[in-house]
mmCIF file as gemmi writes it, N, C-alpha and C atoms, coordinates in Angstrom:
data_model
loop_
_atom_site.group_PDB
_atom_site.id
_atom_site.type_symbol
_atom_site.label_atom_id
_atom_site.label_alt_id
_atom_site.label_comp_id
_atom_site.label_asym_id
_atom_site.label_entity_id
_atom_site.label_seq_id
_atom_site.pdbx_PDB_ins_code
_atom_site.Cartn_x
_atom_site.Cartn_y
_atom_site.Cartn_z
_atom_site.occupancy
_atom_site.B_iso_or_equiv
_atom_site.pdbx_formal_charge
_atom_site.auth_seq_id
_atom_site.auth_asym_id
_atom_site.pdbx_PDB_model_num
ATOM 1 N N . UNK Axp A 1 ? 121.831 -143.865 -122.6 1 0 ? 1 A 1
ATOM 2 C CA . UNK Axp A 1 ? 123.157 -143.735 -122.039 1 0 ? 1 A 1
ATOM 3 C C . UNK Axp A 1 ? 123.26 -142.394 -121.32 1 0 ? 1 A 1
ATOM 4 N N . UNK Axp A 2 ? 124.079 -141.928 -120.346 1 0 ? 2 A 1
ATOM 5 C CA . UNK Axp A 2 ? 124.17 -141.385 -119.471 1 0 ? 2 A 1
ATOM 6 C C . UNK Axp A 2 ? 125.378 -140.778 -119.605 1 0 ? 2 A 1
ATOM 7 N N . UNK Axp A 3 ? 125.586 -139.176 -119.799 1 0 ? 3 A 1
ATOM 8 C CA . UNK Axp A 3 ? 127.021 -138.427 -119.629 1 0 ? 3 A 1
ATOM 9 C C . UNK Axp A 3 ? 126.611 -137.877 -118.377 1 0 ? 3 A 1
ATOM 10 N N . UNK Axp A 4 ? 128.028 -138.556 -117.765 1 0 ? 4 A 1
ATOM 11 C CA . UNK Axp A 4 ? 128.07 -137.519 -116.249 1 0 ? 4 A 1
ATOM 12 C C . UNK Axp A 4 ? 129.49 -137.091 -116.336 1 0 ? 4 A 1
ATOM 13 N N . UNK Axp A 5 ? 129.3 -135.483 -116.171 1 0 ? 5 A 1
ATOM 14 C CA . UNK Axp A 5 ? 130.904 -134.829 -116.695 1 0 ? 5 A 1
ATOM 15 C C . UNK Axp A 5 ? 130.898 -133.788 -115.866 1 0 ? 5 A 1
ATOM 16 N N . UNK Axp A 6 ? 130.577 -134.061 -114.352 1 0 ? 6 A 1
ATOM 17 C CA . UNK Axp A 6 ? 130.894 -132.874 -113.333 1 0 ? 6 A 1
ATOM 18 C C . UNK Axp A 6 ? 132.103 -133.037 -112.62 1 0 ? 6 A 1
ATOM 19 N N . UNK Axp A 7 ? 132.775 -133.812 -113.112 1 0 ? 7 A 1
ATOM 20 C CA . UNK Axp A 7 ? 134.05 -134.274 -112.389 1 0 ? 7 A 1
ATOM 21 C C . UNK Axp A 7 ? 134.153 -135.556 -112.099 1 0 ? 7 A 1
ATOM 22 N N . UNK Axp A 8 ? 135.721 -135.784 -111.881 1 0 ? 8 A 1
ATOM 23 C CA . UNK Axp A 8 ? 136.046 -136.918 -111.801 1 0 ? 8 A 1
ATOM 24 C C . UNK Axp A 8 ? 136.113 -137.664 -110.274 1 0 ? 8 A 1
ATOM 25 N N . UNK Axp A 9 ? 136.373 -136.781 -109.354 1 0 ? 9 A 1
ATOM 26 C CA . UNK Axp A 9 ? 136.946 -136.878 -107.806 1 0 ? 9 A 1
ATOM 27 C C . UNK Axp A 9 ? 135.738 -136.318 -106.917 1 0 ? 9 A 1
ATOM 28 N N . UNK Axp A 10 ? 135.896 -136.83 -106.261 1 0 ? 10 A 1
ATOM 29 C CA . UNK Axp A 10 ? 134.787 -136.741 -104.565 1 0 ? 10 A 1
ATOM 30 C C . UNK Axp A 10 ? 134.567 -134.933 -104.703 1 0 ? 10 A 1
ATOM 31 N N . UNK Axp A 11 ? 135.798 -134.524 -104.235 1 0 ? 11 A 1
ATOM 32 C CA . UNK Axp A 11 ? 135.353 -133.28 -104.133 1 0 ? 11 A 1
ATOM 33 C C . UNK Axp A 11 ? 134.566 -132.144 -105.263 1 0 ? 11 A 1
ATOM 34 N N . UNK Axp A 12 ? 135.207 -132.195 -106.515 1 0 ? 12 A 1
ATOM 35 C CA . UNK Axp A 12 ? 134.435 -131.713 -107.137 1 0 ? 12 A 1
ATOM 36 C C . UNK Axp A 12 ? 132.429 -132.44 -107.653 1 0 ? 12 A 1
ATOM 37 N N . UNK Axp A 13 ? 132.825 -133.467 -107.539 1 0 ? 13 A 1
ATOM 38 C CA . UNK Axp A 13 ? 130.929 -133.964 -107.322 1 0 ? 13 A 1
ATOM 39 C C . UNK Axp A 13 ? 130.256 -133.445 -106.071 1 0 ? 13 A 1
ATOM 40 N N . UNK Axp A 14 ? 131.164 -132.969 -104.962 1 0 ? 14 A 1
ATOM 41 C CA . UNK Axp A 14 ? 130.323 -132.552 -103.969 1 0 ? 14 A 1
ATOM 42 C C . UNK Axp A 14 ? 129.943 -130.921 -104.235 1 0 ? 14 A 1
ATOM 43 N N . UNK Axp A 15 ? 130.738 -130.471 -104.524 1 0 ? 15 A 1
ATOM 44 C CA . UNK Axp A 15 ? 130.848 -128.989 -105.418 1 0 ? 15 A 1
ATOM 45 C C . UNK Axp A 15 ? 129.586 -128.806 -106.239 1 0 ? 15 A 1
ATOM 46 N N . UNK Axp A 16 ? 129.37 -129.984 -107.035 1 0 ? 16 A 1
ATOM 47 C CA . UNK Axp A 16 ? 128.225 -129.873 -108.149 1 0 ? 16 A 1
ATOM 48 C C . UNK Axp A 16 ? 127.422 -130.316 -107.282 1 0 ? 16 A 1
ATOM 49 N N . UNK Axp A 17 ? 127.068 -130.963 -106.657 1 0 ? 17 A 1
ATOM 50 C CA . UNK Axp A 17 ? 125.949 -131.454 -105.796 1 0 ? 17 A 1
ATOM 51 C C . UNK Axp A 17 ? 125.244 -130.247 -104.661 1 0 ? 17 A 1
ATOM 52 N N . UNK Axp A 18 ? 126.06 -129.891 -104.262 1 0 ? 18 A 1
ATOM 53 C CA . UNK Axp A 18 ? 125.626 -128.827 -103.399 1 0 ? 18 A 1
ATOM 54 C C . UNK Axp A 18 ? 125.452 -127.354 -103.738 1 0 ? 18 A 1
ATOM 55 N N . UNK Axp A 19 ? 125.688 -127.404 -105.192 1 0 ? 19 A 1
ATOM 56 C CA . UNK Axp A 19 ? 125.467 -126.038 -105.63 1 0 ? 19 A 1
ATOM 57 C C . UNK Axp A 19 ? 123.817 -126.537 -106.576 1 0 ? 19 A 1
ATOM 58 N N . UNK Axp A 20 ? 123.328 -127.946 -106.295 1 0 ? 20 A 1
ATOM 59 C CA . UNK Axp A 20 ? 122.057 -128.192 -107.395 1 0 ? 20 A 1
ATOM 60 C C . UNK Axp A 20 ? 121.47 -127.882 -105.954 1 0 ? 20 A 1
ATOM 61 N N . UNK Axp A 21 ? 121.357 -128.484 -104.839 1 0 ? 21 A 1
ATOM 62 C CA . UNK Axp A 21 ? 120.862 -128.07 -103.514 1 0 ? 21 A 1
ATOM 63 C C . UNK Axp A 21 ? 120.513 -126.999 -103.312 1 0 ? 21 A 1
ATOM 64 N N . UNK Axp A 22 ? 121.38 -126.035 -103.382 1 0 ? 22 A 1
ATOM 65 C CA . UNK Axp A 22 ? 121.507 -124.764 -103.258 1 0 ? 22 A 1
ATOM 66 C C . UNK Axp A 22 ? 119.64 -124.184 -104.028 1 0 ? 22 A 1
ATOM 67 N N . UNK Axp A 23 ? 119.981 -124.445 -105.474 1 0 ? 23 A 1
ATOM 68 C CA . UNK Axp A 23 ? 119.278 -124.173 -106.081 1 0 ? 23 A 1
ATOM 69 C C . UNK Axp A 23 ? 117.751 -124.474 -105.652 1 0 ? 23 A 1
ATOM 70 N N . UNK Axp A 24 ? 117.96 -126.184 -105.514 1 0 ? 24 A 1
ATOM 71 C CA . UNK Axp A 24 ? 116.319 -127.131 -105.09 1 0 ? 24 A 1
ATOM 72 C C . UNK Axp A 24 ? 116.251 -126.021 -103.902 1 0 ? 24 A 1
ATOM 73 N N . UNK Axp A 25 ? 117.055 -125.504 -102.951 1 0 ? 25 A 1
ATOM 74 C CA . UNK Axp A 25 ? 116.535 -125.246 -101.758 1 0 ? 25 A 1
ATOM 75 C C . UNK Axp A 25 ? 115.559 -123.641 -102.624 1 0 ? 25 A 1
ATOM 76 N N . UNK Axp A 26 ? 116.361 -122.843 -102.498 1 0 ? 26 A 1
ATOM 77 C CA . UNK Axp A 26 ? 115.984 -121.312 -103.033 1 0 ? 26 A 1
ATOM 78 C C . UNK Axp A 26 ? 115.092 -121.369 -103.778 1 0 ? 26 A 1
ATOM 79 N N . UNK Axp A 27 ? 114.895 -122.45 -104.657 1 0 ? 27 A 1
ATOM 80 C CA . UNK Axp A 27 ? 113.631 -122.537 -105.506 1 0 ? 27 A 1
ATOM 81 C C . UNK Axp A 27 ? 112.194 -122.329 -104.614 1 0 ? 27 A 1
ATOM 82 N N . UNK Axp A 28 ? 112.534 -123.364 -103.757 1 0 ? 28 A 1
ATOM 83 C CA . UNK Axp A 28 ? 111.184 -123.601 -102.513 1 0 ? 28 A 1
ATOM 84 C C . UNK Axp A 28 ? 111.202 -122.7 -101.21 1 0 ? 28 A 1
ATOM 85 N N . UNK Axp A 29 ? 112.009 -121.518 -101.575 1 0 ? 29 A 1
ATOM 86 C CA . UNK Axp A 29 ? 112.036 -120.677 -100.662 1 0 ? 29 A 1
ATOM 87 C C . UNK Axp A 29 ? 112.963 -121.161 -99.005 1 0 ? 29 A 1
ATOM 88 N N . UNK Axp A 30 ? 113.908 -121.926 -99.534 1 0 ? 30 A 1
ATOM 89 C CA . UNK Axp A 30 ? 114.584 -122.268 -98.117 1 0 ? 30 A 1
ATOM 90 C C . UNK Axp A 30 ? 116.526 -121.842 -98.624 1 0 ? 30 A 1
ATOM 91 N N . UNK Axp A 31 ? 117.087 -122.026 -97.696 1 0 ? 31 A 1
ATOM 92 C CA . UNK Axp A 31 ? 118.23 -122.297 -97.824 1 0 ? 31 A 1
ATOM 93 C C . UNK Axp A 31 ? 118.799 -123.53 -96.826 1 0 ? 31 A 1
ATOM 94 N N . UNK Axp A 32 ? 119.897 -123.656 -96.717 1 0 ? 32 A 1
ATOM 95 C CA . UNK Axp A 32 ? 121.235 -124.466 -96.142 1 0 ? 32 A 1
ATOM 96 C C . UNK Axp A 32 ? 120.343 -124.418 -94.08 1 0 ? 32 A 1
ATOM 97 N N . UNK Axp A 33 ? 120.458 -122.886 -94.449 1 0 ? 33 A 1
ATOM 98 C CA . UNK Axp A 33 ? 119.776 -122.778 -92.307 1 0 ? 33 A 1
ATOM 99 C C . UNK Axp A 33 ? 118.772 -124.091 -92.38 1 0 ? 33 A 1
ATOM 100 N N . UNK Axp A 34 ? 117.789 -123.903 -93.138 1 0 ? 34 A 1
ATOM 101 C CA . UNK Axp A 34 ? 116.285 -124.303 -93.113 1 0 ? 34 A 1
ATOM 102 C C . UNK Axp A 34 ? 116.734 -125.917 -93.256 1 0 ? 34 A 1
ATOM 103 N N . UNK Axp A 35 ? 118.044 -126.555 -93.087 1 0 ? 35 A 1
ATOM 104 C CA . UNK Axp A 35 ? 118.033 -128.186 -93.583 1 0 ? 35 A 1
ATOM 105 C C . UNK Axp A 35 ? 118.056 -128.465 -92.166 1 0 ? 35 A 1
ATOM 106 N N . UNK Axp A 36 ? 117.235 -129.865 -91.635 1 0 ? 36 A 1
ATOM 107 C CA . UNK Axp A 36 ? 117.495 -130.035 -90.333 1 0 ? 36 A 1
ATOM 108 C C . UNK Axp A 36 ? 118.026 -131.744 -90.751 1 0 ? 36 A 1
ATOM 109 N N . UNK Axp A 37 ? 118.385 -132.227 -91.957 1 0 ? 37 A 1
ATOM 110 C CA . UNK Axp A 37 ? 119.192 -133.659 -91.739 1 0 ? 37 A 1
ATOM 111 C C . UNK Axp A 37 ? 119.581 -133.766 -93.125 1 0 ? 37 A 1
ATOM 112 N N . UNK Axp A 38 ? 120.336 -134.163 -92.991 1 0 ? 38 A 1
ATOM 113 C CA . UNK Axp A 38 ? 121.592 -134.633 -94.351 1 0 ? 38 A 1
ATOM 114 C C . UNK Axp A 38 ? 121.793 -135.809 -94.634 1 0 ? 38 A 1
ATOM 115 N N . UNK Axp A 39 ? 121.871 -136.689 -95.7 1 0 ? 39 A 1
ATOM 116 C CA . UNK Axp A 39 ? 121.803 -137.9 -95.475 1 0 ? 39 A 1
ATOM 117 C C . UNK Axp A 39 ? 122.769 -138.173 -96.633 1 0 ? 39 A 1
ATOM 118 N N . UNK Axp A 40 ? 123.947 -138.835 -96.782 1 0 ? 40 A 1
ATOM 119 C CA . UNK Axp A 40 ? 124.893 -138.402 -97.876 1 0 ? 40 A 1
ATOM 120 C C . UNK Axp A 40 ? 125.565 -140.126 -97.693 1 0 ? 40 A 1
ATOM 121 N N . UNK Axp A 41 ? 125.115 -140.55 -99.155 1 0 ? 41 A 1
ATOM 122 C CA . UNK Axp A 41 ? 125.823 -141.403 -99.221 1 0 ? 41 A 1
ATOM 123 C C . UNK Axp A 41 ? 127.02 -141.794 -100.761 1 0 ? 41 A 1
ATOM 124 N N . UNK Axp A 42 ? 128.334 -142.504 -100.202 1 0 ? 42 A 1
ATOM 125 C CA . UNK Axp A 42 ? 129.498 -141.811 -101.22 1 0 ? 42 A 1
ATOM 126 C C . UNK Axp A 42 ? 130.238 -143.523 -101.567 1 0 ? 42 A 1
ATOM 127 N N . UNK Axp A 43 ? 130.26 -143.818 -102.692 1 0 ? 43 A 1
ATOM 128 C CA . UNK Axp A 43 ? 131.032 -144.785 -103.32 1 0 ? 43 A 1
ATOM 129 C C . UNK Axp A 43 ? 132.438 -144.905 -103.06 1 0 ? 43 A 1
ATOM 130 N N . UNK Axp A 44 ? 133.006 -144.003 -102.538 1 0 ? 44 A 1
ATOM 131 C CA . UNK Axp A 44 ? 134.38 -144.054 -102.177 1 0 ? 44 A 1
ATOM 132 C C . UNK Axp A 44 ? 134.526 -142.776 -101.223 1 0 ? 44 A 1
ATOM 133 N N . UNK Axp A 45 ? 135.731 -143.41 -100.269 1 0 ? 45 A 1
ATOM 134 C CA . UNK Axp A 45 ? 135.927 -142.264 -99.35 1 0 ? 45 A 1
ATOM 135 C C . UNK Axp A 45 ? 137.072 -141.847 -99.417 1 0 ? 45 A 1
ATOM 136 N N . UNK Axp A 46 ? 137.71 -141.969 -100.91 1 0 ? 46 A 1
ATOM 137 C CA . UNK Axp A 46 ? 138.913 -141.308 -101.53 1 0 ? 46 A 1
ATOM 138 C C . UNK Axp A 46 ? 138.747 -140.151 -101.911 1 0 ? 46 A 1
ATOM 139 N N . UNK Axp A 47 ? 139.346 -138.764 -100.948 1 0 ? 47 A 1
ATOM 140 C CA . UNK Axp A 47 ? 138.657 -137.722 -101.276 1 0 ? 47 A 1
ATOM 141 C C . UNK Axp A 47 ? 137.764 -137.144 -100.511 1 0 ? 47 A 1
ATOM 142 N N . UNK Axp A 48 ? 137.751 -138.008 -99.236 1 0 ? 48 A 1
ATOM 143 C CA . UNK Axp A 48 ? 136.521 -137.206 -98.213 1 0 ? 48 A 1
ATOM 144 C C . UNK Axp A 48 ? 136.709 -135.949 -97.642 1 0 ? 48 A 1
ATOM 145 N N . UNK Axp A 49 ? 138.267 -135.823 -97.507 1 0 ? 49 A 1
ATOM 146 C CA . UNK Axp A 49 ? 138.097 -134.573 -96.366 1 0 ? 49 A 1
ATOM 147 C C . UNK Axp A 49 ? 138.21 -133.509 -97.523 1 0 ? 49 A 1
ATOM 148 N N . UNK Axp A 50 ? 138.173 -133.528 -98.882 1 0 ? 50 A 1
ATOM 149 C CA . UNK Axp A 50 ? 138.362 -132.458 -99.93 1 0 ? 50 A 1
ATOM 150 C C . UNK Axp A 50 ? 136.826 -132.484 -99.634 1 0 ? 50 A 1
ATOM 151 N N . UNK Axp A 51 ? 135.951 -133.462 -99.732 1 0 ? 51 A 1
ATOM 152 C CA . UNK Axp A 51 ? 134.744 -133.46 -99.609 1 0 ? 51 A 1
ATOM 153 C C . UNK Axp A 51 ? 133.619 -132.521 -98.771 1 0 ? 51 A 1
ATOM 154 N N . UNK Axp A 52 ? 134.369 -132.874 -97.375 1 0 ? 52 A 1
ATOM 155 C CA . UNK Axp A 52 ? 134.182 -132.465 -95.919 1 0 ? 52 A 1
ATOM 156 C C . UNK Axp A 52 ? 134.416 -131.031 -96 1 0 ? 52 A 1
ATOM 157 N N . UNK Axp A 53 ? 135.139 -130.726 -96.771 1 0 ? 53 A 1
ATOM 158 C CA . UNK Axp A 53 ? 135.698 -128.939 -96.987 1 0 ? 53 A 1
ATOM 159 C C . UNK Axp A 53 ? 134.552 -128.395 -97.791 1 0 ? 53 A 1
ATOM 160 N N . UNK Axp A 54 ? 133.981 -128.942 -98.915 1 0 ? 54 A 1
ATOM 161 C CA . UNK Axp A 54 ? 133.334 -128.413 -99.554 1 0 ? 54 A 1
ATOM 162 C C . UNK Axp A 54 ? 131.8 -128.012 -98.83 1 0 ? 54 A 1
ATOM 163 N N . UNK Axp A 55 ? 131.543 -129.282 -98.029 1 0 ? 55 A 1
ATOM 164 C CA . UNK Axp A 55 ? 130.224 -129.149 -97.671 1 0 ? 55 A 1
ATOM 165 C C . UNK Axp A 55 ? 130.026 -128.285 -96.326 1 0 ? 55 A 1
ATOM 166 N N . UNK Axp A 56 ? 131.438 -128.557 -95.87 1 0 ? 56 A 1
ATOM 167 C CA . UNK Axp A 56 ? 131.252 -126.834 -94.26 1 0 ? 56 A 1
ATOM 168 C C . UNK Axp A 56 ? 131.325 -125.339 -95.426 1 0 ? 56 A 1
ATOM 169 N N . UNK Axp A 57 ? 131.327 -125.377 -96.539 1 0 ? 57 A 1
ATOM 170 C CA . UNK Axp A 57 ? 131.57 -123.994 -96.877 1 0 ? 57 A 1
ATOM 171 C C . UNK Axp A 57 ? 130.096 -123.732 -97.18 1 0 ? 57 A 1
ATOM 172 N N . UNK Axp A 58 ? 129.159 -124.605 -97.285 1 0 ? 58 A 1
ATOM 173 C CA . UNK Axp A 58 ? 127.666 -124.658 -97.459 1 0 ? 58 A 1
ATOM 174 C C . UNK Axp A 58 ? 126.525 -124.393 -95.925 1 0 ? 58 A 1
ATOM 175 N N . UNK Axp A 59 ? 127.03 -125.197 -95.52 1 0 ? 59 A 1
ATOM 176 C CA . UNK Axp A 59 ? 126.38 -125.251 -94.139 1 0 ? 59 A 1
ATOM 177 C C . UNK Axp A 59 ? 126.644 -124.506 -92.456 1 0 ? 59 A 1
ATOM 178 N N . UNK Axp A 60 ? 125.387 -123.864 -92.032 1 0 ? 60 A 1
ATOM 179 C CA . UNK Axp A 60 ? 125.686 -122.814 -90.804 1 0 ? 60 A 1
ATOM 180 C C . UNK Axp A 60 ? 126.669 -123.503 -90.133 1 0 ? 60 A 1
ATOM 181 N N . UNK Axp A 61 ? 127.109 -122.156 -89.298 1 0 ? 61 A 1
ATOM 182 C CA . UNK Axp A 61 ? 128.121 -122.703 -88.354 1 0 ? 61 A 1
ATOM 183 C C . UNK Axp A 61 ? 127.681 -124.155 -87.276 1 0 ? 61 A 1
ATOM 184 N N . UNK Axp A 62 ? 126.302 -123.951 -86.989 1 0 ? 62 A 1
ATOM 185 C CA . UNK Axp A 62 ? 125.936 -125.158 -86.238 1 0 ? 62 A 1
ATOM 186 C C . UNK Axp A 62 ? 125.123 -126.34 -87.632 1 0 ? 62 A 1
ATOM 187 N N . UNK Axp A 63 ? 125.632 -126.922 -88.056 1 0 ? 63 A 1
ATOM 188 C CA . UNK Axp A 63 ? 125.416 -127.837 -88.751 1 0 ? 63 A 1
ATOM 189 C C . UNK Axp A 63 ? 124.506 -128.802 -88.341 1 0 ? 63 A 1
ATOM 190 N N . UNK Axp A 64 ? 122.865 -129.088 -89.258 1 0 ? 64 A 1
ATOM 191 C CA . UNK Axp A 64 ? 122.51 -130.329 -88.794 1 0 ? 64 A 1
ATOM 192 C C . UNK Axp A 64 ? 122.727 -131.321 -88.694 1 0 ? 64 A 1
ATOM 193 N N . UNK Axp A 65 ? 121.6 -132.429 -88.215 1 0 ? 65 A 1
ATOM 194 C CA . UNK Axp A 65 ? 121.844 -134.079 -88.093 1 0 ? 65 A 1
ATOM 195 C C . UNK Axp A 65 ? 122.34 -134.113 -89.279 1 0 ? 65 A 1
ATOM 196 N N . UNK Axp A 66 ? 123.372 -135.62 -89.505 1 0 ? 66 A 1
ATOM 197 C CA . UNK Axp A 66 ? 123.897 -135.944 -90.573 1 0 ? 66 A 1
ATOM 198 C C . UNK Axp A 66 ? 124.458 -137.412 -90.878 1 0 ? 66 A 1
ATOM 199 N N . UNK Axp A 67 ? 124.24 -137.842 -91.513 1 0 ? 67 A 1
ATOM 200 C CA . UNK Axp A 67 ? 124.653 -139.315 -91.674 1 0 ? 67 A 1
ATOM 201 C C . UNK Axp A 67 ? 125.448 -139.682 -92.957 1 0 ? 67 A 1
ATOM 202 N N . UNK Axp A 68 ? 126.827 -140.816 -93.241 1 0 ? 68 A 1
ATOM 203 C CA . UNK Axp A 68 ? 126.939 -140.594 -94.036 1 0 ? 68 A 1
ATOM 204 C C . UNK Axp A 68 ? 127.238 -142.331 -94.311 1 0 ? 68 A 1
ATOM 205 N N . UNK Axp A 69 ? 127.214 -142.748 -95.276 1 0 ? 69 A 1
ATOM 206 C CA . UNK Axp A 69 ? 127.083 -143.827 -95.52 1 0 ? 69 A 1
ATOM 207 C C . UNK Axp A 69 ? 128.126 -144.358 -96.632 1 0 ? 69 A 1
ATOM 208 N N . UNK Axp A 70 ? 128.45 -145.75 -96.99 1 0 ? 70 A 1
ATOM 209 C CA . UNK Axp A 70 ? 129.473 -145.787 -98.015 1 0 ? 70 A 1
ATOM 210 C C . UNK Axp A 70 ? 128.565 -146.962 -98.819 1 0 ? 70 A 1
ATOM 211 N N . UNK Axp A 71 ? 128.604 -146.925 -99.473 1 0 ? 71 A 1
ATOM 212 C CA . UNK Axp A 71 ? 127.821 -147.784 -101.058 1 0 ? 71 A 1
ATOM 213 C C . UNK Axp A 71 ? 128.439 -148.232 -101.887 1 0 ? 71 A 1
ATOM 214 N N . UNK Axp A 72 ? 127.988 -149.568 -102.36 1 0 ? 72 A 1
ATOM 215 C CA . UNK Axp A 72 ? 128.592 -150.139 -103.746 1 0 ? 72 A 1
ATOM 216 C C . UNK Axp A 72 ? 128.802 -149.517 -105.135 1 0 ? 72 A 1
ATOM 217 N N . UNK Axp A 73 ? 127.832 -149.092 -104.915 1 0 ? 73 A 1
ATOM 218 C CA . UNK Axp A 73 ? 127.435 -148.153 -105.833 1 0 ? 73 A 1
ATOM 219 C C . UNK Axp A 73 ? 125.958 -147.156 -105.893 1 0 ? 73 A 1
ATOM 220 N N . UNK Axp A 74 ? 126.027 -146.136 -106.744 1 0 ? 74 A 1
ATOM 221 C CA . UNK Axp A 74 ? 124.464 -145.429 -106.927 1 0 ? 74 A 1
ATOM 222 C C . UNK Axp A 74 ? 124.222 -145.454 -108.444 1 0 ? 74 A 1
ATOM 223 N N . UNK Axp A 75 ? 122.77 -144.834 -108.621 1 0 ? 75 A 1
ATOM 224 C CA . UNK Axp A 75 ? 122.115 -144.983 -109.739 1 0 ? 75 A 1
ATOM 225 C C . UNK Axp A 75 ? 122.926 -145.088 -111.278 1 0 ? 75 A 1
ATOM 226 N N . UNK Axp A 76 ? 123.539 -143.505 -111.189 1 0 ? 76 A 1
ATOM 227 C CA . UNK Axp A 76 ? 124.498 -143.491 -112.118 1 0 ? 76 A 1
ATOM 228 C C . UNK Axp A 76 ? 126.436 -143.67 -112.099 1 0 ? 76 A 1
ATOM 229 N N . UNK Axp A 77 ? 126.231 -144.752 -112.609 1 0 ? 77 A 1
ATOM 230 C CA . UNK Axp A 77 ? 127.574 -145.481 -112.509 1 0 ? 77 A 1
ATOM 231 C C . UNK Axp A 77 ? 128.791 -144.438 -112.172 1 0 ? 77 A 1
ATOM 232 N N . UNK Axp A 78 ? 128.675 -143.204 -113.17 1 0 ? 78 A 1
ATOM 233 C CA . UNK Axp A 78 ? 130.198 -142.732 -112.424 1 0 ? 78 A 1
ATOM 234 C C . UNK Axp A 78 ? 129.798 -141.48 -111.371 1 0 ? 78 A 1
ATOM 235 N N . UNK Axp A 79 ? 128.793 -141.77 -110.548 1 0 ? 79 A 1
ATOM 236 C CA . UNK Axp A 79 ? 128.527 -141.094 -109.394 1 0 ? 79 A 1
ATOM 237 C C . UNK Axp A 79 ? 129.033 -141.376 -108.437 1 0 ? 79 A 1
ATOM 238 N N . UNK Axp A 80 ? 130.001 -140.314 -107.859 1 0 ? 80 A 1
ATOM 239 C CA . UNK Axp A 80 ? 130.518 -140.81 -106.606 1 0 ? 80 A 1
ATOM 240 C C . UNK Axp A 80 ? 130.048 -140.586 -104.822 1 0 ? 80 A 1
ATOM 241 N N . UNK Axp A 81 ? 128.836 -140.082 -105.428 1 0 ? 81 A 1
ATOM 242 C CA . UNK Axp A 81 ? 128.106 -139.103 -104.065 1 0 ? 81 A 1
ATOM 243 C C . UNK Axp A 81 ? 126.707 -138.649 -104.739 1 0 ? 81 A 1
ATOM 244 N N . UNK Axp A 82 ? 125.954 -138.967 -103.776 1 0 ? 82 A 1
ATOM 245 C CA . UNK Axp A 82 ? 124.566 -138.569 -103.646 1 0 ? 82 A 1
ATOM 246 C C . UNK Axp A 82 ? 124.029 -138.17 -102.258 1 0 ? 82 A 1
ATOM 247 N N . UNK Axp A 83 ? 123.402 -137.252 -102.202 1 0 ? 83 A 1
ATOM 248 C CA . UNK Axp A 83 ? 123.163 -136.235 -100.959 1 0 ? 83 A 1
ATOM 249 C C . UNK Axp A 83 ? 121.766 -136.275 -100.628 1 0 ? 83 A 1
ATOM 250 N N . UNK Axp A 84 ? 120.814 -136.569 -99.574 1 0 ? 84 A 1
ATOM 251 C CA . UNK Axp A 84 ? 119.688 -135.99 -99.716 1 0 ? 84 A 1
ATOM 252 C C . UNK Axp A 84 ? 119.446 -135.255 -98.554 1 0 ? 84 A 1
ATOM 253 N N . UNK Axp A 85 ? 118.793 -134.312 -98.774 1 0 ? 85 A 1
ATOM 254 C CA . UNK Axp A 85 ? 118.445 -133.46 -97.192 1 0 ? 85 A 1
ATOM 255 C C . UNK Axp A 85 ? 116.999 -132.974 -96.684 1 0 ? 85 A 1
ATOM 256 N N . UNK Axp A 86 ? 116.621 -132.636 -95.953 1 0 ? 86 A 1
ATOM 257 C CA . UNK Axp A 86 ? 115.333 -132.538 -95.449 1 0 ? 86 A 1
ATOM 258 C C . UNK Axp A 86 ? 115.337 -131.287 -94.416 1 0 ? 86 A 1
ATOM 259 N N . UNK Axp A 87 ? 114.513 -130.149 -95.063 1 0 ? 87 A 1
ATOM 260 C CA . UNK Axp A 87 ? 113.967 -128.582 -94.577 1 0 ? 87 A 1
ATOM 261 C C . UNK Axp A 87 ? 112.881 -128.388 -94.005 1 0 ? 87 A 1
ATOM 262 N N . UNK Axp A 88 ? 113.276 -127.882 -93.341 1 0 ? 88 A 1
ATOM 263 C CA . UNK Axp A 88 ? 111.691 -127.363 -92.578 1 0 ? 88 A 1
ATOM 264 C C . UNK Axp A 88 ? 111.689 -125.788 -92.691 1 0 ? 88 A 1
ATOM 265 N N . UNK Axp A 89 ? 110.961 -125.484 -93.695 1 0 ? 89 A 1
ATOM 266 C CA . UNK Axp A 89 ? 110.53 -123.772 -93.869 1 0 ? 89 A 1
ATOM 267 C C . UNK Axp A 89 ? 109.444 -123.213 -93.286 1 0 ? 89 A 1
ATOM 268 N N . UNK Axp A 90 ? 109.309 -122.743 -92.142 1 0 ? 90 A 1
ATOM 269 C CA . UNK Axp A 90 ? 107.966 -122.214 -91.653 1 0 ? 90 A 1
ATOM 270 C C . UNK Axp A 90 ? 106.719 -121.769 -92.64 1 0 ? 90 A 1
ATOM 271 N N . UNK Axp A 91 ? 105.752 -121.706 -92.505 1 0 ? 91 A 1
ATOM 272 C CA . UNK Axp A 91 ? 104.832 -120.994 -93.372 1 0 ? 91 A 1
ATOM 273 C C . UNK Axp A 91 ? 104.781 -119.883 -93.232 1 0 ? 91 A 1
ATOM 274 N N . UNK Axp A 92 ? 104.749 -119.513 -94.709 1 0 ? 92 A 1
ATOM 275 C CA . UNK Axp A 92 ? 104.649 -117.762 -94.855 1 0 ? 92 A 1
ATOM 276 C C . UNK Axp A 92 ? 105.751 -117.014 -94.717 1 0 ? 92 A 1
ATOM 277 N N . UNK Axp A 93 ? 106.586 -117.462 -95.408 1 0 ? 93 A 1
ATOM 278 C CA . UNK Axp A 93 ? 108.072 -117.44 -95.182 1 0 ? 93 A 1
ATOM 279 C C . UNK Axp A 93 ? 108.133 -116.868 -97.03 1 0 ? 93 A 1
């Protein structure tokens, strides 16, 4: 069984989501600059533009490609958003 207790609403799952990003990125030596596509797909779009707020406070002023998609559902049932993104970190960086 599965506790998911990062919140109840769009915006705060995007909050938790993009602060684990944060992390995956810095781990591998990149940040937010270094993402060149976003791929974000959300069970409900109740809550998007709280959403939409959270994720410009993450991303450069010129923001990459981005796609966003709406779903029946994802893996874990009370997930309302799942994000994936893709970096390109030069070598030797």
């Amino acid at each position: 069984m599965t506790t998911f207790r990062i919140g109840d609403d769009l915006p705060a799952q995007t909050e938790h989501v993009f602060l684990n990003l944060v992390r995956v990125l810095e781990a591998n030596g990149a940040s937010f600059d270094d993402v060149v596509k976003i791929q974000t797909f959300l069970t409900t779009m109740d809550g998007l533009q709280g959403s939409r707020d959270v994720r410009a406070r993450y991303l450069p002023d010129e923001p990459p490609a981005s796609t966003a998609v709406q779903v029946a559902a994802l893996m874990v049932p009370e997930a309302l958003i799942e994000v994936e993104v893709v970096a390109v970190v030069p070598v030797g960086r």
